[in-house]
N, C-alpha and C positions, 0 to 999 in steps of 0.2 A: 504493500500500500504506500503511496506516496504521503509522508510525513511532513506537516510543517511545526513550524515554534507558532505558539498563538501570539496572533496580534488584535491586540485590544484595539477599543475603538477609544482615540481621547477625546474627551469631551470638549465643549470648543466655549464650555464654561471655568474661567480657571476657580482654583479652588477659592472662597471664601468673598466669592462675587457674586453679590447680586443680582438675579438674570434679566432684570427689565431695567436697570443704569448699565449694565454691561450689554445689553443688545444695542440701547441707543447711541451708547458709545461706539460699539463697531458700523451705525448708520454714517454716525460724524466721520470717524476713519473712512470709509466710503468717498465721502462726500471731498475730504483731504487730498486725498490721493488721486482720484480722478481729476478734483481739481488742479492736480501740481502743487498743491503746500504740502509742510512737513504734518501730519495725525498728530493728536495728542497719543494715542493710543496706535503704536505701530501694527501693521499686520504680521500674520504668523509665517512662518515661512512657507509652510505649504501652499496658504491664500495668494501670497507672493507671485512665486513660482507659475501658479494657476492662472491670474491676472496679467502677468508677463506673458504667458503663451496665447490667453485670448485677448490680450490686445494687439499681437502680432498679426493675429489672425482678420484685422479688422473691423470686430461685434462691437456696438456701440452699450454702451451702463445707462443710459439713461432713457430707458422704454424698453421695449422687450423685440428682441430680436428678431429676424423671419425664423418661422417653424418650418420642421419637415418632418414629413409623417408616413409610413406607409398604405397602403389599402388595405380592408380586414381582410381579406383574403390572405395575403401576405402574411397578416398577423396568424391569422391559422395555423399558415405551413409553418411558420417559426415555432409555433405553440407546438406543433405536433415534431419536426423533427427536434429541439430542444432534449434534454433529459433532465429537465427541470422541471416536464410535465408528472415525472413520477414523484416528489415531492409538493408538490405545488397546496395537495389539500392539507397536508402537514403542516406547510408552512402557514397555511389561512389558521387550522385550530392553533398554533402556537401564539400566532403576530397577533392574526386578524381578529382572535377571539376578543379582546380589548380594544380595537382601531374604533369600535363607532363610540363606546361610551370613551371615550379619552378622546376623542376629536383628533384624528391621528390617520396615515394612511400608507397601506401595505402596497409598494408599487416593486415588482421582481422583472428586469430589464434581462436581454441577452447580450452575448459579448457585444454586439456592436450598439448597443445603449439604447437598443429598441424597446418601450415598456409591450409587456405580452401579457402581464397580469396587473389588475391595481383593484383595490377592497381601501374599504374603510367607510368611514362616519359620511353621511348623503352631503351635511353641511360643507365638511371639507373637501369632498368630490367636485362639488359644483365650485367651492373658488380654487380646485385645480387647475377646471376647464376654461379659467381663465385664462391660463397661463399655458395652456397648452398641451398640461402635466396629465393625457390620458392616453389610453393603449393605442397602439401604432406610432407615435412620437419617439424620435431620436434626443436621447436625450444627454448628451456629449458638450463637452465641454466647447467643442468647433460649432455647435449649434447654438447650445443657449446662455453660455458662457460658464462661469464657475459657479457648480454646483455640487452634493456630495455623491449623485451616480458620473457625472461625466466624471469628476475630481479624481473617484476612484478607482475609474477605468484609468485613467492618464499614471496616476502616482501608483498604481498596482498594488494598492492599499487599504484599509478601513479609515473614511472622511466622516466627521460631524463638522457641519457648516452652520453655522447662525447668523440672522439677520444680515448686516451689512456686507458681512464675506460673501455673500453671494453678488457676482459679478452685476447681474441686472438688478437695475430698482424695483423692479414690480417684483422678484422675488425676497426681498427685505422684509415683509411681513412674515415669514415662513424661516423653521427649521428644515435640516435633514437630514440622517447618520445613515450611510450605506456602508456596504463590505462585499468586494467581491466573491461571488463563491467558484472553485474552482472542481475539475473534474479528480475524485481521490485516486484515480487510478493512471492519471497522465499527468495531473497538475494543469490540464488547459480551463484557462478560462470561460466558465460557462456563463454567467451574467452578474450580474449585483441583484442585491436584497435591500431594499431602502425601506425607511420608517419617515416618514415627513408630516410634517402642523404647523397651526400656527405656533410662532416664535414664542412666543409667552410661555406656551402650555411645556415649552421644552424641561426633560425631567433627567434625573442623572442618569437614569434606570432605563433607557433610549438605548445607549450602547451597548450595554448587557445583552437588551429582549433583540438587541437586531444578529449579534454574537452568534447567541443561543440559536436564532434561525439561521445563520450560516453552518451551525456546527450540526444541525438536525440535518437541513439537507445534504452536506458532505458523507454523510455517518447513513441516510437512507440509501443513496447511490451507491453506494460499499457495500451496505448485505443486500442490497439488489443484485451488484455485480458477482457478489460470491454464490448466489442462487443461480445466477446462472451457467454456470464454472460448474456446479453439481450438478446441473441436469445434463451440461454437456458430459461430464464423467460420466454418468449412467449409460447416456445415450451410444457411447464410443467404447466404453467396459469389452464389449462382445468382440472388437475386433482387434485388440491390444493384448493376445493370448501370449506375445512374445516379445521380446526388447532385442535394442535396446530404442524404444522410439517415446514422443510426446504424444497430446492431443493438447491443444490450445485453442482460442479463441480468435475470433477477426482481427484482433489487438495484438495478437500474442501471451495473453497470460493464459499460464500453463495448467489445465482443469487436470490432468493425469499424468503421469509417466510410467515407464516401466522401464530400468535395467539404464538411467541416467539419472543423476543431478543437474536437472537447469535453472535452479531457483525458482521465481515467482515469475519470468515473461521472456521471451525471446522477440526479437523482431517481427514487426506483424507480416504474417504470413500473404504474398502472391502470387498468385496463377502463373504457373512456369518460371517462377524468379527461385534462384538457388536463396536461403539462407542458410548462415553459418551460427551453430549452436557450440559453443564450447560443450569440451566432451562427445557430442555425436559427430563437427566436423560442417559439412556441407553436406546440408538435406536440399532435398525437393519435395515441398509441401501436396498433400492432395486433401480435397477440400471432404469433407465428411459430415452430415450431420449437419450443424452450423456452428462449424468452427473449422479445425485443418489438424490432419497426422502427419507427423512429421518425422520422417525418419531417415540414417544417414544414404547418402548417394555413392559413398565410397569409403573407403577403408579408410581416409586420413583421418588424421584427429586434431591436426594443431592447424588453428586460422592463425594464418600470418597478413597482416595489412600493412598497406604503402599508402602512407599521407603527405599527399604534394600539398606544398605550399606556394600553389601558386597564387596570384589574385584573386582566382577562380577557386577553390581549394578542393581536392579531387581525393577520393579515398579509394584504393583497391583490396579488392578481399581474393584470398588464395587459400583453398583447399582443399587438397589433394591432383585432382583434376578438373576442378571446378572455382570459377571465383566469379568476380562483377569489378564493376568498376561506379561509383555516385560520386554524384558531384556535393559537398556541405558547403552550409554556410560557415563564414568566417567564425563566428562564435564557437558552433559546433567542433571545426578543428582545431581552436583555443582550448577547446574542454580539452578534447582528446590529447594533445600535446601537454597539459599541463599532468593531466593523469602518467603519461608514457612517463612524463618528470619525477612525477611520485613513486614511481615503482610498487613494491608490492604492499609499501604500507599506505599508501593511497592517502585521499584529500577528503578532511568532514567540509556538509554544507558550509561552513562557518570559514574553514581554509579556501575553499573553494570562490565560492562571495568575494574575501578578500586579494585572491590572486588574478579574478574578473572585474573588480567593479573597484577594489581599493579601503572596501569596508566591508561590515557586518551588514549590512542592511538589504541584502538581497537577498534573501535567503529565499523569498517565496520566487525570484525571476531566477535562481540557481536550479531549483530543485524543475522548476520546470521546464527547462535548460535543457538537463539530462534526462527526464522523462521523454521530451519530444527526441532527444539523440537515441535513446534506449528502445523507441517505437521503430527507430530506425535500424538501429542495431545490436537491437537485444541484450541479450545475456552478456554479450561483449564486453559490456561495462555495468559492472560487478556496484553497487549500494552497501552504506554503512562499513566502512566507508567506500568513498566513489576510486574505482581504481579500474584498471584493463584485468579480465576475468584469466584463471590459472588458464593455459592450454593455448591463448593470446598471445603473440608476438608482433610488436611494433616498429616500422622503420618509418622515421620522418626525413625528410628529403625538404631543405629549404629553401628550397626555389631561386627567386629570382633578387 
């Protein structure tokens, strides 16, 4: 399962303030800074940051910006292909159970900040709708300015925004604390979970109830996915009479084995594409059931790979008599180079973050890093820590 460190949500009330002089104080700040004077009351860095890339972008603060929105149709297909559809009534008795008597409002957005669900209290639906804040709206930072679904999508983080920090004036009557949630089994990002009201009614207990439903939906996706890892096991039991072979899933994780050790996922499986499994070698997957058997193509057992470092950065995979050749992204042969550095004691998220990015703070853009490399290249690269798997051998070649 892909693990992260919990990140709380901080409240964007500081401790021992007031919430109705300190909202009208960040209107003033608002009001400062747009202006060109110095704020009594600086903004926070995040807001910062936020306000710096949408003024780049050109959005004006003072009125409410053009909207963009899809058709419900659209909204459907996102709703249905999603897997946030399997959580969704979860999250309503969790959030939504409280949003109408609290005047408060459950909106669950997709990666690209489309909202595809929104509940809450009728009063504050209707002065959503003023603003735009209903299903099929984009609601990104490039659109409506700083807010805490686009903020969050941008800082790949948990935002609580209040009054003034929000880039538009017509959002200044309004709170909002979102959190991305992401997929447990690859680390990709599937949407935000936002909580939003009016600004007054803002309570410390926002960031928690919004937590609590990013940690329900992560935690339902996971024994969903492991259900169905067991039906596939069932389903494939009958023809795995012999090893040493897998059976896995579309993704790769591994429902069964027999007569190997491949941890928890190999590369996801292709029609007619070799993959290389440490310990089996070079298989050629065949699809079964709904998932894929995987078993070796030939007698070798040690993948050996060639990483150019060209502009382009190209990986070749060798073994036995079988290999490929992908092209990665620069990142991806960063990971992989830095890992071949570590050798066999290999790199925590924590070393890792800081040999990428220069700090701790990545941890949740690290780990899904190496999930999207690991969908690529499986078991290759070995978790807790991150290092190239026993049976691997690495030659990097630095180009130009």
């Amino acid at each position: 399962m892909v693990r992260e460190v919990t990140v709380v949500v901080h409240s964007a009330v500081p401790p021992g303030r007031n919430l109705p002089t300190h909202a009208r104080d960040l209107v003033r700040m608002h009001e400062a800074v747009i202006g060109g004077s110095r704020p009594a009351v600086p903004p926070r860095p995040l807001v910062s940051r936020s306000w710096s890339r949408v003024l780049s972008l050109g959005l004006t603060a003072d009125g409410m910006n053009a909207r963009d929105s899809v058709p419900e149709d659209e909204v459907e297909r996102r709703r249905h292909d999603s897997p946030l559809r399997h959580v969704i009534e979860d999250l309503r008795q969790v959030v939504g159970a409280t949003s109408d008597s609290a005047h408060m409002l459950l909106v669950v957005t997709d990666a690209d900040g489309i909202i595809l669900w929104r509940e809450g209290s009728s009063a504050v639906r209707r002065k959503a709708d003023t603003l735009g804040f209903v299903e099929g709206s984009e609601w990104t930072e490039s659109r409506v300015g700083t807010n805490a679904i686009g903020t969050a999508l941008a800082e790949a983080a948990p935002i609580e925004l209040l009054a003034g920090e929000h880039f538009e004036q017509n959002q200044h009557p309004w709170y909002c604390t979102a959190s991305p949630i992401h997929d447990p089994r690859t680390g990709e990002l599937l949407g935000v979970i936002d909580v939003s009201g009016p600004a007054l009614t803002l309570h410390p207990a926002i960031g928690a109830l919004v937590e609590t439903g990013k940690r329900l939906a992560e935690s339902e996706l996971w024994r969903t996915h492991r259900q169905r890892l067991e039906r596939l096991r069932h389903m494939a039991e009958p023809v795995l009479s012999s090893g040493p072979a897998l059976v896995v899933d579309e993704d790769g994780w591994v429902a069964h084995s027999v007569g190997v050790s491949a941890g928890e996922r190999i590369a996801a499986p292709k029609a007619g594409q070799v993959v290389a499994v440490p310990g089996l070698g070079a298989c050629l997957p065949e699809p079964i059931a709904d998932g894929w058997l995987v078993r070796p193509a030939s007698t070798a057992r040690t993948v050996q790979l060639d990483l150019d470092l060209t502009p382009a950065p190209l990986l070749s995979l060798q073994a036995g008599d079988t290999g490929w050749r992908r092209p990665l992204t620069k990142r991806h042969a960063e990971i992989l180079v830095r890992l071949h550095k570590a050798g066999r004691e290999g790199l925590s998220a924590v070393a890792l973050s800081h040999a990428l990015y220069g700090d701790a703070e990545h941890l949740v853009t690290v780990r899904a890093e190496v999930s999207r490399l690991r969908r690529l290249l499986g078991a290759i690269v070995d978790t807790r820590p991150y290092r190239l798997a026993d049976g691997v051998r690495m030659t990097v070649h630095a180009g130009q």
